[in-house]
N, C-alpha and C positions, 0 to 999 in steps of 0.2 A: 867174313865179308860184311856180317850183318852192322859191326860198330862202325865198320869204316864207312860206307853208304852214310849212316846217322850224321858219324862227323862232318861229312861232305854236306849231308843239307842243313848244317845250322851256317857251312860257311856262305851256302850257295843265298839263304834266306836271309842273310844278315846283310851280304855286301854284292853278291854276282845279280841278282835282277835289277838291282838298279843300274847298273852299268851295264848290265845284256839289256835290257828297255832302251834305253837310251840307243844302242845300236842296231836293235831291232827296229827301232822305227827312225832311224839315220836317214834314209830317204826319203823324199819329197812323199812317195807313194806309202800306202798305210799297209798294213797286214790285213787284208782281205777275211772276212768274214763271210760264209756261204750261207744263203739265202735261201728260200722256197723257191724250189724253178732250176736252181741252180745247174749246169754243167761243170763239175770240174776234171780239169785233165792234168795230170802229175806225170810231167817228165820225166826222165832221169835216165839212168842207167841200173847197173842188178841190186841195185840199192834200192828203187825204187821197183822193180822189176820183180826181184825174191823170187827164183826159180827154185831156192834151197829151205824154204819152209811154206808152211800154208798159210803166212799171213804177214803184211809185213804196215811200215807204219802208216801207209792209206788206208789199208781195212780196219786197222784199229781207232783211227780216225771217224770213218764211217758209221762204227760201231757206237763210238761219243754219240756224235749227232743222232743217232738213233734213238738213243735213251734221254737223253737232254730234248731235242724235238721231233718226238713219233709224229708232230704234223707236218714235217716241213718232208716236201718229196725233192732228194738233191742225189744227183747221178754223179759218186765219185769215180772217175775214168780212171784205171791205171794205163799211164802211155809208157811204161819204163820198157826198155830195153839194154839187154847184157850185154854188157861192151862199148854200149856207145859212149861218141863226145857230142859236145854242141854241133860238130860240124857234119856226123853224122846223122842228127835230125832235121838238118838241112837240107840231107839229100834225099832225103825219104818224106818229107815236109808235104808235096804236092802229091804221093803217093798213099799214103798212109788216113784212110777213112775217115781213122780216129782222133785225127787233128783239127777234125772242121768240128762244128757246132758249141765252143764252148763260150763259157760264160766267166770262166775263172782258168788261172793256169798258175802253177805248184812250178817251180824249174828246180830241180837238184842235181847237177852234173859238176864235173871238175877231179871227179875222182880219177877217169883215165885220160883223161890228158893231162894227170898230173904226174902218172907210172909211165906214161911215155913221152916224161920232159919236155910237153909244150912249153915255147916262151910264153911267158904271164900275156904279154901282149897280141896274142896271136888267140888264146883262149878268150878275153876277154871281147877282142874283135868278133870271134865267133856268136856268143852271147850275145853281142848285141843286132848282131843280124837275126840271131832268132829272136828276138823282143821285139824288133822289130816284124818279121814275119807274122809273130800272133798279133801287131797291132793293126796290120794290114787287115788281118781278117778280123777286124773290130773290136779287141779287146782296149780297154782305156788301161792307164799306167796302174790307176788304183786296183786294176782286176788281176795284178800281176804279182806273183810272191815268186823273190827270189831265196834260194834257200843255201846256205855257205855251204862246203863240200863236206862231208863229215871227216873224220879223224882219221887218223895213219895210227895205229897203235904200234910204234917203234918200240917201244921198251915195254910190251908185254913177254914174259917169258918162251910163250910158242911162237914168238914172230920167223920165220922161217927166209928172215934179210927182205924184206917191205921196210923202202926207206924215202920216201916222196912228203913226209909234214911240212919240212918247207918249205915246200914248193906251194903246196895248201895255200898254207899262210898266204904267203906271196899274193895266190890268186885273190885271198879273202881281201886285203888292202885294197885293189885295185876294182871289186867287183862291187865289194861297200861304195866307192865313189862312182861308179859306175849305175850301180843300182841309182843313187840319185841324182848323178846327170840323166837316166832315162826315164825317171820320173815314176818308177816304179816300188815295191816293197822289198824291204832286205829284213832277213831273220839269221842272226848268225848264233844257231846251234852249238858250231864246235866247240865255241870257246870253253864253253861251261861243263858239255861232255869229256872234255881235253881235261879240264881240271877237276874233274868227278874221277876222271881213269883216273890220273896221279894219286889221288887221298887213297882210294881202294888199293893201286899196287903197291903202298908204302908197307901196307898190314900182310898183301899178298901177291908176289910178283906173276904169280900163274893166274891171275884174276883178270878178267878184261869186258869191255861193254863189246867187243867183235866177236866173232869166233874164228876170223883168220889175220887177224889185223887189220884186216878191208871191211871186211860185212858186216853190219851191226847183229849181233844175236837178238834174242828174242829181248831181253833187257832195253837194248841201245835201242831197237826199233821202237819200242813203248816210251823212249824218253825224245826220243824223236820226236813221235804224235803228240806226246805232253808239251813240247817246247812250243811247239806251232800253237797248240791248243791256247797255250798260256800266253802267248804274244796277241792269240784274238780278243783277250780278257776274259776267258773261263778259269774260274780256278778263285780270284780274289774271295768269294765266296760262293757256299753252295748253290745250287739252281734250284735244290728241291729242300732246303733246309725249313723243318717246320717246326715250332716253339712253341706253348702252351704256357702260357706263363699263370704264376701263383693266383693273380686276380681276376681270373676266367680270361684273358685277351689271349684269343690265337693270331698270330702270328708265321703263316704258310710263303716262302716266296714263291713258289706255283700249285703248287697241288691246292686241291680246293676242299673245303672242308665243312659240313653243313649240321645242324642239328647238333652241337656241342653240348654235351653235360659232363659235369665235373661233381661228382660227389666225395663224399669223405672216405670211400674205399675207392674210388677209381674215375676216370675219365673217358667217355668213347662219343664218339660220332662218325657221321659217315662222310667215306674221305673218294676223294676223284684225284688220285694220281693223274698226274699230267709231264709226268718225269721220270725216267722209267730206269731201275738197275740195272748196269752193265754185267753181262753174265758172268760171276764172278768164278775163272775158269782159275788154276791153278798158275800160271803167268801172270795173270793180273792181281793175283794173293799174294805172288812174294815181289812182285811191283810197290804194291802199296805196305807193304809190308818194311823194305828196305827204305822209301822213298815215301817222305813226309807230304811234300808240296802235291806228287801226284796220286797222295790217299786225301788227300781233303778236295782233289779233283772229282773224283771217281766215288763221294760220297755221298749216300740219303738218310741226311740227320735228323732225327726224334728228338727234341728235346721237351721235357715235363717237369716244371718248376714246382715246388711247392708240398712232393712227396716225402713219407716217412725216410728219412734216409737209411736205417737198417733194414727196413723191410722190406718182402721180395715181393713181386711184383709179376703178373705176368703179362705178357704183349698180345695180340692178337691182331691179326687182320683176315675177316669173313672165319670161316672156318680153322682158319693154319695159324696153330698156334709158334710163335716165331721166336718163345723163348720167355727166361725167368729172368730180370733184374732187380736189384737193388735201388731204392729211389734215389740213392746218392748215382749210381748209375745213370739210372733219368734224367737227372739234374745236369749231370755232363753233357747227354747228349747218347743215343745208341745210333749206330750208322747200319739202318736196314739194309743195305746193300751188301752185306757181308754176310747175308743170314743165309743160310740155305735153304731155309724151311719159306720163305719170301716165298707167294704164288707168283710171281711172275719170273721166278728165276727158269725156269725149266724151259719158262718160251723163249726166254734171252738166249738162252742155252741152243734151243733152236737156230734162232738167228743169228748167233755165231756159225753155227758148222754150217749155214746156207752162205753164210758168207766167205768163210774158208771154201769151200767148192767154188762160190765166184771167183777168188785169186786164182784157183787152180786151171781154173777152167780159164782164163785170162791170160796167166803165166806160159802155156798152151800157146793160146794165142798170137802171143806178141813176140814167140819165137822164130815166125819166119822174116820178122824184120831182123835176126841176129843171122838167119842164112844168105839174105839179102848182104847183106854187109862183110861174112864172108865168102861172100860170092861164091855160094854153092847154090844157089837159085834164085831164080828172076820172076815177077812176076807183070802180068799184065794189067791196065788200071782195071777191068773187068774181074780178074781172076782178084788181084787185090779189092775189089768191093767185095764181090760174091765171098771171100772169108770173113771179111768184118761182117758182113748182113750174116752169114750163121753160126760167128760169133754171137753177135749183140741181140739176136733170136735167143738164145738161150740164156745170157746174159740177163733180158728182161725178163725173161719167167722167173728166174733165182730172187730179182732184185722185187721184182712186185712179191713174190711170198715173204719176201722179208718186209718191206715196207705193209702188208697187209696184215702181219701178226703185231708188228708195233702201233700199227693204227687200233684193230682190237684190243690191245691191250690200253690203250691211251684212254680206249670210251669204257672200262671196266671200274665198277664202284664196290669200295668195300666199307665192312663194320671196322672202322679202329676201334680198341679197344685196349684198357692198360686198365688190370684189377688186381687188387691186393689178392694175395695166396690164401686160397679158403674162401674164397668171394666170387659168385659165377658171371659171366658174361650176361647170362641171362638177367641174374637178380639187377646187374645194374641197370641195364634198358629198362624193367619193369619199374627202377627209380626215376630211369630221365623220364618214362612216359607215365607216372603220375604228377612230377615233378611240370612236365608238359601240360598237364590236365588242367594242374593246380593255377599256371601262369595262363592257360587260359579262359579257364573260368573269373579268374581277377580279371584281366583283361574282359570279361564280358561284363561284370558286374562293372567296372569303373566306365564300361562306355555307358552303359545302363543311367548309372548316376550322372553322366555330362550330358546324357541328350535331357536328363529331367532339369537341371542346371539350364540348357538352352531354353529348355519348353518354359520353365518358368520366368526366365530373362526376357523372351519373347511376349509372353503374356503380361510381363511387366508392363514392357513397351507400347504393346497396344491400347491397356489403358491409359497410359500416357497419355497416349495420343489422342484419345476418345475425350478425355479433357480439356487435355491444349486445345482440340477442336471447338470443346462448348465455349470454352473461356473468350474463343478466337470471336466468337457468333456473337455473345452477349456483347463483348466492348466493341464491335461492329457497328452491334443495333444501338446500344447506349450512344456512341458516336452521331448516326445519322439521324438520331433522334427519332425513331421510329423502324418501319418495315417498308424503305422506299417503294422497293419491286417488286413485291408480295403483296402491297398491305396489308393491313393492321386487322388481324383475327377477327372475326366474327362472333360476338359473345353468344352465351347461351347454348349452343348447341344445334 
């Protein structure tokens, strides 16, 4: 599986974003981008819902934003429910808590109204009454992402007769111009996952990005959140890529970095991440691992120009030492986010499994709107607040300890540090801080020397002036021929 993935992203990098951009942003409406403050709410159905794992592609979503900006405080809602179509959130629309207060809104549905042969026209009619619904309650076009329906895996080997692609399709034509008659955002995913499946089942017909032909597995869900990711313009380059180059210039695009010395065995100063590792969990190791575009997403680049290139080197940050490389190593670039030994992985690590509990505990949740609809219970708009309120009670506990470990983490400083093998940490600092001594004892002695430069400039000038003054007096008196309004001295004494 491993080559066929590879082959798939040289095709996808070469010729599919340009022509997935171009359709992603096909409507009038842009791909929304989530903000500080933000509410979003992610429609959909079990796709969006994932009753069958603890995480699906809104938390891994989440988990981005988290690490790219531990400041921004943005509530991703999951609204999905199992089973439904558009026209089922139509009818739960004025009941359902969780539909009032947002800010942003994610729609992914078309999956079962595709398995139970809606007319394209009858679907797309639905859709746009729910677009319009969320515009009633204030959302503008641009706050709207429509999202294509994902894939029917027909020709994966376990397909068990799932045959609705089609019909997909279908919808997707009609929902793309639809998306920009309503003035909203369209992101069409499938295309690119459709043609990802293909190159992988050529090498392996049991290989799939589902796990039933319907449900994205853990794979599909992470290209999912990548797809979206990449239509907001994450991913062109790092967020946190930082560079050192040969002639002392650093080069951080966020993290901050202060008191920089570079000596002839190593380089450190002290560094203020502002961009934080995705907890690099086993899913997300053979993500980046198969898939190029979404390991230069999910990465925090070191780069150190200027090193021995056979010789080893070792890295540090505070305390944790994160490993041995080679300065040709350096030179490339090492991607901290894959170290284990990182101190901030173990609190990422945290904030995944709080966040995995939130789906869970959400997933819970959002199942009585699946008995609602198969009319195995009813509930009242009281009895429906009172769940969501001890929902979203516990919801917010989960959600403030995760956003409060990313915030600590954001305000945490460390020693970087990169020193040839055999060369201590310590010995370097005690170079940058005589080295520091050195540049500020120059710097004292050359102000020393400009204030005696001013003082004597100055004292230039006032006899100057002390002169031009007599000079001024004598051709006066020469002038008036005497001492008009004074007069003329009094001899003798």
């Amino acid at each position: 599986m491993k080559n066929a993935w590879r082959m798939g992203i040289a095709l996808l990098c070469l010729g599919l974003w340009l022509g997935m951009g171009a359709r992603a942003m096909a409507s009038e409406g842009t791909v929304p981008t989530f903000n500080d403050g933000d509410v979003v709410g992610f429609i959909g159905d079990s796709i969006t819902h994932v009753t069958y794992s603890d995480h699906g592609y809104v938390e891994l979503m989440e988990q981005y934003y988290l690490s790219r900006f531990p400041e921004r405080q943005i509530e991703f809602r999951n609204l999905g429910v199992d089973g439904h179509k558009a026209s089922d959130f139509l009818d739960i629309y004025d009941m359902d808590p969780g539909l009032r207060g947002l800010d942003r809104a994610v729609i992914m549905l078309g999956t079962n109204e595709a398995i139970l042969g809606l007319p394209t026209e009858e679907y797309i009619g639905e859709m746009e009454r729910l677009i319009g619904r969320l515009k009633e309650d204030g959302l503008a076009g641009e706050d709207i992402l429509i999202l294509s329906p994902p894939i029917c895996d027909e020709n994966w080997a376990g397909n068990s007769g799932w045959a609705y692609e089609d019909r997909v399709l279908e919808y997707m034509e009609k929902l793309e111009d639809g998306a920009r008659e309503w003035g909203v955002g369209y992101l069409d995913f499938h295309t690119p996952m459709a043609r990802l499946t293909a190159q992988i089942q050529e090498e392996d017909a049991a290989d799939s990005l589902t796990r039933d032909s319907i449900h994205p597995n853990a794979m599909g869900h992470r290209l999912i959140a990548f797809y979206i990711l990449r239509a907001q313009g994450f991913g062109d380059e790092s967020l946190s890529e930082s560079r050192f180059l040969e002639n002392g210039v650093t080069d951080c695009a966020r993290d901050e970095l202060k008191d920089f010395y570079r000596g002839e065995k190593g380089m450190c100063g002290t560094l203020h991440p502002q961009t934080l590792p995705v907890a690099d969990e086993e899913e997300l190791s053979a993500f980046r691992d198969f898939f190029q575009e979404g390991d230069i997403l999910y990465s925090k680049r070191l780069q150190v120009e200027g090193l021995q290139p056979e010789i080893s080197y070792q890295l540090f940050m505070g305390e944790a030492e994160l490993g041995k490389f080679t300065g040709e190593a350096f030179g490339e670039g090492i991607d901290l986010a894959v170290l284990d030994s990182h101190p901030q992985q173990e609190t990422m690590r945290q904030i995944a499994a709080l966040g995995r509990e939130r789906h869970q505990r959400t997933a819970r949740h959002r199942n009585m709107w699946v008995e609602v609809m198969m009319q195995r219970a009813s509930y009242t708009p009281e009895q429906a607040q009172a769940a969501y309120d001890s929902w979203r009670t516990e919801d917010e506990q989960l959600r403030s300890q995760m956003y409060a470990l990313a915030g600590d983490m954001a305000e945490e400083v460390f020693e970087l540090a990169v020193v040839e093998k055999g060369y201590s940490v310590l010995e370097l600092e005690q170079e940058r801080a005589q080295a520091q001594e050195l540049a500020r004892q120059q710097a004292q002695e050359q102000a020393r020397r400009e204030r005696q430069e001013l003082s004597a400039r100055l004292q230039g000038k006032a006899v100057e002036t002390v002169v031009s003054l007599r000079e001024g007096i004598s051709f006066f008196t020469r002038r008036m021929g005497g001492f008009p309004f004074w007069g003329k001295p009094e001899s003798g004494g």
